[in-house]
C-alpha positions in Angstrom: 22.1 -31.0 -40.1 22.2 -28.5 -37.8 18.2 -28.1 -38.0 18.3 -31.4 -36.2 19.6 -30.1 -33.0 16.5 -28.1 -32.8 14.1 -30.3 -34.2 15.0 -33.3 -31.6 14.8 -31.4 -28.6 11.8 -29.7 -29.9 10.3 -33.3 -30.4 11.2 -34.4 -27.0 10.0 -31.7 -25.2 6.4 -32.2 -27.2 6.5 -35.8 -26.3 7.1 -35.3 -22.6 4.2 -32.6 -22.4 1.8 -35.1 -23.7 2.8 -38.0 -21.5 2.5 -35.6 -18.3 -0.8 -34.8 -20.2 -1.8 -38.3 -20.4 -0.8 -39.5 -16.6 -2.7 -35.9 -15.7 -5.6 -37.5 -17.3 -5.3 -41.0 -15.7 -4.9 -39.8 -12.0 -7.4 -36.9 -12.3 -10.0 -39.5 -13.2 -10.5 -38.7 -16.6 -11.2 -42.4 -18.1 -12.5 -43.7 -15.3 -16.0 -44.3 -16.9 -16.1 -44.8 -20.1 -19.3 -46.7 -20.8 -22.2 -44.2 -19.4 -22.0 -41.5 -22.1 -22.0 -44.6 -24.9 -25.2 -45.6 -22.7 -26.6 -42.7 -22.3 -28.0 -42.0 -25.9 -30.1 -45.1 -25.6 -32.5 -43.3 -22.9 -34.9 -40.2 -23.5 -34.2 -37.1 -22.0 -37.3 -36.2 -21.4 -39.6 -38.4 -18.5 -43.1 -39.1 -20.3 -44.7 -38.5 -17.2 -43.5 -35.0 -16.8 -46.1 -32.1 -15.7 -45.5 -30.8 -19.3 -46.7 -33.8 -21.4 -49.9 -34.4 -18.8 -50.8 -31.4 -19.4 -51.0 -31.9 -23.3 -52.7 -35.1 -23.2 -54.4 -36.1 -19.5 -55.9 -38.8 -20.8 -53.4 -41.2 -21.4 -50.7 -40.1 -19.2 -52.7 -39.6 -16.0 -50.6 -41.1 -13.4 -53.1 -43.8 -11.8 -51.0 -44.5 -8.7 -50.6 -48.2 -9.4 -47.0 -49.4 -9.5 -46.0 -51.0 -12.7 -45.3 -54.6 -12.3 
């Protein structure tokens, strides 16, 4: 019994750091997008027209100019 007047407080003090936590979260922003880094994975990191991969093969990734369309 009397561990319980420790161990409630204790509990209520953990519980009201993680709700100021939480609301810290909210209004700084944190969850504001949620869908970009789900997206993100989809795309390549690296842009197939980069200097680095015309230089490996200028053939087939010379930039002619022409918009794609």
């Amino acid at each position: 019994m009397p561990a319980l007047y420790i161990m409630i407080p204790a509990a209520l003090l953990i519980v009201g750091v993680a709700v100021y936590i939480f609301f810290w979260a909210v209004d700084s922003g944190q969850y504001d997008d949620l869908d970009s880094p789900a997206h993100s994975i989809l795309f390549d990191d690296q842009d197939p027209a980069h200097q680095a991969a015309i230089k490996s093969d200028p053939i087939e990734r010379r930039d002619t100019g022409k918009a794609d369309g």
